[in-house]
N, C-alpha and C positions, 0 to 999 in steps of 0.2 A: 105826096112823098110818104115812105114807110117811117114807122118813128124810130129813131134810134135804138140800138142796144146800149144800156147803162151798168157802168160798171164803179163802184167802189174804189178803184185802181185801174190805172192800165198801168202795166210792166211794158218797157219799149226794151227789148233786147235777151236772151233768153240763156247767157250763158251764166256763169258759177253765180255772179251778181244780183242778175236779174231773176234765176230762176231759185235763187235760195230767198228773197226777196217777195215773188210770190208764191212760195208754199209756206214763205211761213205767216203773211199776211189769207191765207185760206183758210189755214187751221186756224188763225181766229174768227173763222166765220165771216170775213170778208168778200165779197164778190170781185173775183180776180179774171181781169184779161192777161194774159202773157203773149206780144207778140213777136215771134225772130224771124230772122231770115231763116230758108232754107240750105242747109249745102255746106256754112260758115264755119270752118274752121282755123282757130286762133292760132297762129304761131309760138309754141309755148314747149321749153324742158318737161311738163310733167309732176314736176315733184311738189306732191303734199308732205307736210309735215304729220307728227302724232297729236297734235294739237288739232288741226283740221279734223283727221278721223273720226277724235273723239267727239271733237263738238259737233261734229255734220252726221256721224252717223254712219259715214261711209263703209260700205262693207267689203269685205277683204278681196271677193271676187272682181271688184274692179280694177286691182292692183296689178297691172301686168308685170312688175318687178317689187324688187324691195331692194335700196339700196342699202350697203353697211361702211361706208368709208365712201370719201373723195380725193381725185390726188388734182394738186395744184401745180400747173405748168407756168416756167417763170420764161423769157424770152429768151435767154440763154438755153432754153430747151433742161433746165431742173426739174426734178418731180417732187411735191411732197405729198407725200401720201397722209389723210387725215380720216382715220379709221374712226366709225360710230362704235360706242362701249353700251354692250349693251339693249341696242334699238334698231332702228332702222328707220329711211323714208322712204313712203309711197311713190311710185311712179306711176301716173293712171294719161291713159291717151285719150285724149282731149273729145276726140269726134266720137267715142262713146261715154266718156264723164259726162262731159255738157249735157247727151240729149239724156242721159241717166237723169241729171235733176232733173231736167224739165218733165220727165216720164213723173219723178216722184212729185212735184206740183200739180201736176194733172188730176195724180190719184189722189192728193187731200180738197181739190176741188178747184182748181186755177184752168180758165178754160184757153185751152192752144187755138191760138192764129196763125197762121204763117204767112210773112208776106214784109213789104218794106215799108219803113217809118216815113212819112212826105212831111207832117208838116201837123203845129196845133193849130188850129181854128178856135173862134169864140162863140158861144152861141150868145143871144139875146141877155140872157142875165150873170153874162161874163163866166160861166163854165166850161172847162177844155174842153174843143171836140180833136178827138185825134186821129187823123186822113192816114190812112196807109194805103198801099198798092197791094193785093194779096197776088199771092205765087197763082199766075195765067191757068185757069181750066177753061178749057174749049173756047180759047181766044180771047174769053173777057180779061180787059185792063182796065176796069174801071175803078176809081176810089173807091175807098170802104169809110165810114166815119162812124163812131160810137163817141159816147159821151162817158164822160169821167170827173168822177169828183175830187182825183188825184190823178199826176203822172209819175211812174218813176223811169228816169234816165238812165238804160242800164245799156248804152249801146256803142257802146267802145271809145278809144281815146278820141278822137272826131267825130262824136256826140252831135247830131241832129237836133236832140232835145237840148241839148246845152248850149249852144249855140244861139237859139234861137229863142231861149226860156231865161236862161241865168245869167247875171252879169259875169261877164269874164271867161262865161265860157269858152267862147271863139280862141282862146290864148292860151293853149295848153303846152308849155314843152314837150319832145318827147323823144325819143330815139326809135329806129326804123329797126324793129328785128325781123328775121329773116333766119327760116331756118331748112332744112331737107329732112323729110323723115325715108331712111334709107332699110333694107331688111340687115340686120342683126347677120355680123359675122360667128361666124363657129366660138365659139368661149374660147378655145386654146391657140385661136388664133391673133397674131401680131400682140400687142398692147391692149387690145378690147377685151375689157371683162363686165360683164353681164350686170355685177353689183357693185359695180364703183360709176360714181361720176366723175368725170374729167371736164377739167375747166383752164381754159387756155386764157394766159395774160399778157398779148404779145400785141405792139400797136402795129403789124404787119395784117393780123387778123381785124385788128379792132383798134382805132386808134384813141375811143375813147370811153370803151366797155368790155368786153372779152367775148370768148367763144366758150362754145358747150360741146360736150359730149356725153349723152346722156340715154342710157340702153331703156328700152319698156317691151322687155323678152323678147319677142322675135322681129322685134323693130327700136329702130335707134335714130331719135333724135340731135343733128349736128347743126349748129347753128351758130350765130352772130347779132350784134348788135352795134349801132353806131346812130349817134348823132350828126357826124359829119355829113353835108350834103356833098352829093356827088362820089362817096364812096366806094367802092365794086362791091355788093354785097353777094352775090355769087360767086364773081373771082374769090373773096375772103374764105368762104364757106368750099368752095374746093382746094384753097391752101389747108385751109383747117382739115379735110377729110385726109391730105396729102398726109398732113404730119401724121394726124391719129392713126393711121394705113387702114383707109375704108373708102380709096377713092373705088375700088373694084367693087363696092357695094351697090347692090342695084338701088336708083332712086323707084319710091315708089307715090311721093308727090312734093312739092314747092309749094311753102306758105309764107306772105311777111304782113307786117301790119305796124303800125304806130304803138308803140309802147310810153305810157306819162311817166316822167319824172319827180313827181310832187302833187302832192292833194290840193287842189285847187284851193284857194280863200274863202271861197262861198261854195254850198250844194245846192243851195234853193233859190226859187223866185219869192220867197216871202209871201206865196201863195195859196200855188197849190201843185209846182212842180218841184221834186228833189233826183239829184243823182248818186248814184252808187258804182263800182268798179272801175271800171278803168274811167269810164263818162267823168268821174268824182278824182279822178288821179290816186287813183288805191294803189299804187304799185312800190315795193321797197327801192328805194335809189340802192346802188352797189350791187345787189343781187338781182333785182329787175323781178323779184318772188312778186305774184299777184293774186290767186289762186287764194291764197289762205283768207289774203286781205279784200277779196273781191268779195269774201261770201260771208267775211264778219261785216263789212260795210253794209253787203244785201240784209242783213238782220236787222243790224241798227237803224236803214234807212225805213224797213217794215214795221219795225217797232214805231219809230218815231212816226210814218204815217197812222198808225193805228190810233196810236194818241191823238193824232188830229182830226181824223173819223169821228171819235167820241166824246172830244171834244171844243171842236170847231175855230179852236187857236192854232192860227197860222206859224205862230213862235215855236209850237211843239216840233218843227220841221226840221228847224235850226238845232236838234238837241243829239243829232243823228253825228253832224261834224264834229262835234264837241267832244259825245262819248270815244270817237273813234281815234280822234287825235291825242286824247285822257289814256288812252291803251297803247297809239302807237306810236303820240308824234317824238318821242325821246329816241325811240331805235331808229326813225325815221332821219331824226337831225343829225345822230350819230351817222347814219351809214351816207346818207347825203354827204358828210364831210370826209370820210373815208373816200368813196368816188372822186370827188371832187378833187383829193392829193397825192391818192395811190395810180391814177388811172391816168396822169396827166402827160406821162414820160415812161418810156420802156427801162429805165435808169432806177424808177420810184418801183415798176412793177418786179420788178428782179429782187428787193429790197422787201415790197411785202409778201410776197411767196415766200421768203426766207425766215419773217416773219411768223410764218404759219407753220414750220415745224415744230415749233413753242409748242410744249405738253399745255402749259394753261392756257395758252392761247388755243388750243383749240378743242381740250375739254369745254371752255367758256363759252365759244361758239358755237359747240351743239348744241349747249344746254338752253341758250338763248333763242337759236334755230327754233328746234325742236319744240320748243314750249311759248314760244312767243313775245318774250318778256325777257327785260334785264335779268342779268342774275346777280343777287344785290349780297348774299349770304357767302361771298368768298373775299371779304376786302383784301384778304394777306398778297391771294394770287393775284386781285387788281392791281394792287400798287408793283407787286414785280411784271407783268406785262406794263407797266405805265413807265417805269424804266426801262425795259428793255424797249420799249418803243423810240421812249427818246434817243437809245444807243444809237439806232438804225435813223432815224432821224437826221443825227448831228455824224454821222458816216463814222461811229465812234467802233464798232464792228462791221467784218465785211459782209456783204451782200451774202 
């Protein structure tokens, strides 16, 4: 038998997660596997933040739009319109972002596999070996296995490696999004504008998430989201294009996939496996954003393996969930409870759209969006949205 290839790391999965995960474990002179699927692409809005940019690096050509406002659809068919002061957020299409990072991990030194995840093996002195299937040349489907003195789990909400590696992986919640990305009508036509996202809150579309509509220049992302089994996610997704008036838009493909609800309890095996992005439950409850949180996760879980490279403490592993929940788990718990009582009745969702014509109500939430963090230096304007929350609440104002 040949001897193995030995790798420092292997990366199991190669989107914002995994591939921010291995380039930034290369630039520390790491010996890096990265391997994805071929073909895969996420079902996802698009939208980075200026936070994301700044910290990734992200350069401007990848931005097929810039949005500058949002308007919120209440089930009564209201609009509120919530205009950015000042900024704007990035809209990048996924099947060229993704392979963008993985092209820039390459060039710091992460070497590209392509092919599918099967399964870890152990060798003799209890070391990962990780079996993949690479993408078929001239018939062969044979295993592949290299060894690895780390794994990272970067390989979507129903994680292989999590599963099979972490306790509790197997148990992820999640909701089933689903979206059409369609070609971009003329700007002046119907309702559709280019630099606004549109976000529908209707339990006809969604009975317990919302729909999107979300332009990236000459293509426009429309979509849904539901926990409920058995839902029509198609049926929903041509009501939703019904209303926005872009059933006449050509479709030019269909994507859904598992979306996590919550950052799982544990990333690691206390080993020498950790997860990151969606595998690790990175995703915002309320808003379903994962993109920013997938590829702070891919850093921290790089960081934190780097520490345990140099210094052979398995606990360094553990220090990855910890930063990450120190950063997000308070907007995390907040927006989980927003979800949780806004999303539960078309009665609640009529009530928070109306909510959201509030100037500080929605100054506050860009600012938070946008920059990723509470915004702690305005108490006057918190405690007047903390009242006017309770008005709508106790149905003390109408919807």
């Amino acid at each position: 038998m040949q001897p193995l290839e030995n790798f420092d790391t292997v990366v199991v999965g190669g989107g914002p997660a995994g591939a921010t995960a291995a380039a930034t474990l290369a630039r520390a002179g790491r010996q890096v596997m990265l391997l994805d699927r071929d073909g895969r692409i996420k079902p996802c809005g698009g939208a980075i933040p200026p936070r994301l940019i700044r910290d990734f690096a992200i350069p401007d050509s990848l931005l097929v739009a810039k949005v500058r406002s949002a308007r919120m659809v209440a089930p009564s068919g209201r609009k509120v319109d919530m205009p950015i002061e000042g900024g704007f957020v990035g809209m990048v299409d996924r099947e060229d972002f993704d392979e963008w990072l993985r092209v820039r991990a390459a060039s710091v030194g992460a070497v590209r596999h392509t092919g599918t995840f099967e399964r870890i093996e152990r060798d003799t002195d209890g070391s990962a070996i990780v079996c993949y299937r690479p993408k078929k040349r001239n018939g062969a489907d044979a295993i592949v296995r290299v060894r690895a003195r780390t794994v990272i789990g970067a390989d979507g909400a129903r994680s292989g490696v999590a599963r099979q590696e972490v306790p509790g992986g197997e148990r992820v919640p999640y909701v089933i999004a689903y979206h059409e990305i369609i070609e971009s009508p003329q700007e002046a036509s119907g309702e559709f504008d280019g630099s606004r996202c549109d976000v529908y809150y209707n339990g006809v579309l969604s009975p317990d998430f919302y729909g999107w509509v979300f332009p990236h220049g000459n293509k426009t992302s429309v979509g849904m989201g539901t926990q409920q089994k058995g839902f029509s996610l198609r049926d929903a997704t041509a009501k939703l294009r019904q209303f926005a008036g872009l059933s006449e838009c050509h479709t030019i493909r269909e994507e859904g996939a598992p979306i996590p609800l919550k950052p799982l309890r544990r990333w690691d095996n206390g080993r020498d496996v950790i997860l990151a992005g969606d595998a690790a439950g990175c995703v915002a409850p309320s808003s379903g954003e994962g993109i920013y949180y997938a590829m702070n996760s891919g850093q921290l879980v790089a960081e934190a393996v780097d520490a345990y490279l140099e210094t052979g403490r398995a606990k360094e592993l553990a220090t990855a969930r910890k930063r990450f929940m120190k950063a997000n788990g308070k907007v995390f718990w907040i927006l989980g409870i927003m979800q949780w009582f806004w999303y539960c009745s078309d009665k609640r969702r009529e009530r928070f759209v109306s909510i959201c014509q509030d100037p500080d109500v929605q100054k506050l939430t860009w600012e938070a969006y946008m920059n990723k963090e509470l915004v702690r230096r305005k108490p006057v304007a918190h405690v007047r949205i903390f009242f006017k929350d309770l008005a709508h609440l106790f149905r003390l104002v109408s919807p």
